[in-house]
BALOBA-1460 file (C-alpha; in Angstrom, 3 decimals):
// residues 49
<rec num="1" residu="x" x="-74.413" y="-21.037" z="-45.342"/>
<rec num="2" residu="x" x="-77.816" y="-21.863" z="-44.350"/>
<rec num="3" residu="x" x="-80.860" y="-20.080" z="-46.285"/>
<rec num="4" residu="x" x="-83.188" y="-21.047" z="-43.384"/>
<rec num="5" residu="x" x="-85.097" y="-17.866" z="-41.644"/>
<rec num="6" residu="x" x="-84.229" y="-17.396" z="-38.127"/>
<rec num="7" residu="x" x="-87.956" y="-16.391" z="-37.229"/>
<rec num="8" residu="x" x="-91.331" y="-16.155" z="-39.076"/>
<rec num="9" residu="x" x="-93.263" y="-12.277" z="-38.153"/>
<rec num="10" residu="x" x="-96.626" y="-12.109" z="-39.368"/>
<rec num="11" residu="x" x="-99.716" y="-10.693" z="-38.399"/>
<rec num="12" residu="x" x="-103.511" y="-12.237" z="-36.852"/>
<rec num="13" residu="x" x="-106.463" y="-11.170" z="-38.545"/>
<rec num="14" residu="x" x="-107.139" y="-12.133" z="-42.257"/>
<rec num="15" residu="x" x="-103.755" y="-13.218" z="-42.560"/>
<rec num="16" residu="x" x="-103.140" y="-16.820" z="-39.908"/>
<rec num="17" residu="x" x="-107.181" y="-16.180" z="-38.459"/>
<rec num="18" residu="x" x="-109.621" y="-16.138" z="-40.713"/>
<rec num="19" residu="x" x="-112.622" y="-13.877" z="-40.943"/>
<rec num="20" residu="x" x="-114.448" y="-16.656" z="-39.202"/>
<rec num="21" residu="x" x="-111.723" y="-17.013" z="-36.499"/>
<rec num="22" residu="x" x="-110.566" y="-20.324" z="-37.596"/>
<rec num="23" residu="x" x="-106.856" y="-21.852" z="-38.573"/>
<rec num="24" residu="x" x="-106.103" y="-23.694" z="-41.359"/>
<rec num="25" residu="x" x="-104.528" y="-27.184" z="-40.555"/>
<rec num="26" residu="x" x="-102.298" y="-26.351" z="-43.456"/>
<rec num="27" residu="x" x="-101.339" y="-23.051" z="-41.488"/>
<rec num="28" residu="x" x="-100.895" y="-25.166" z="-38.140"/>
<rec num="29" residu="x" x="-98.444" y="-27.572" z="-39.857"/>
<rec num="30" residu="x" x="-96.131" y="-24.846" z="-41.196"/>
<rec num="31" residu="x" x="-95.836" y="-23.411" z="-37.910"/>
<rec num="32" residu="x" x="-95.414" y="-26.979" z="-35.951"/>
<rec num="33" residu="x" x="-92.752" y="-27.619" z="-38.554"/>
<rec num="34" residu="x" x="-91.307" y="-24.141" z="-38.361"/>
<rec num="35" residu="x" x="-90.900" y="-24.779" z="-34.493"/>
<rec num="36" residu="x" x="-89.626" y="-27.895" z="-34.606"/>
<rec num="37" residu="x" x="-86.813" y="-26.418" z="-36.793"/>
<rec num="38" residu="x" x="-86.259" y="-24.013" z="-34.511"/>
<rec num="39" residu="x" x="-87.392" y="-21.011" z="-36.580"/>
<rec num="40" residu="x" x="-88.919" y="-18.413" z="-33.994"/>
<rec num="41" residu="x" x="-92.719" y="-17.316" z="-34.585"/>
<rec num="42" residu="x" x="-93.548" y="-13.861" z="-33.823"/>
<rec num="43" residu="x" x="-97.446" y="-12.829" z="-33.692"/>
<rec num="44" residu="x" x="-97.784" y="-9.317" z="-35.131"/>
<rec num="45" residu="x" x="-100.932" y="-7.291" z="-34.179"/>
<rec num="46" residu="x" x="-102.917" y="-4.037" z="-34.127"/>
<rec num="47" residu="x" x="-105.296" y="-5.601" z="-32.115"/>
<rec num="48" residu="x" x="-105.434" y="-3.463" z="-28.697"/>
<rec num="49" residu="x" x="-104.145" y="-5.325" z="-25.494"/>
């Protein structure tokens, strides 16, 4: 049986953007890899619409 998560949830501010509203490259490779595994990558926000 397969350990892998079926999809990543996180959420925007302070956590994937930082305070200065960049992206780590580190952050960007986990994801590309994450997709490319086909892991699904949820954005989680209180930010209003």
């Amino acid at each position: 049986m397969s350990k892998r998560p079926k999809l990543i949830a996180t959420d925007l501010d302070g956590t994937i953007v930082r305070h200065d509203g960049s992206i780590s490259a580190r952050t960007v490779e986990a994801f590309t890899k994450a997709h490319e595994l086909g892991i699904h990558i949820f954005f989680v926000t209180g930010r209003p619409p």
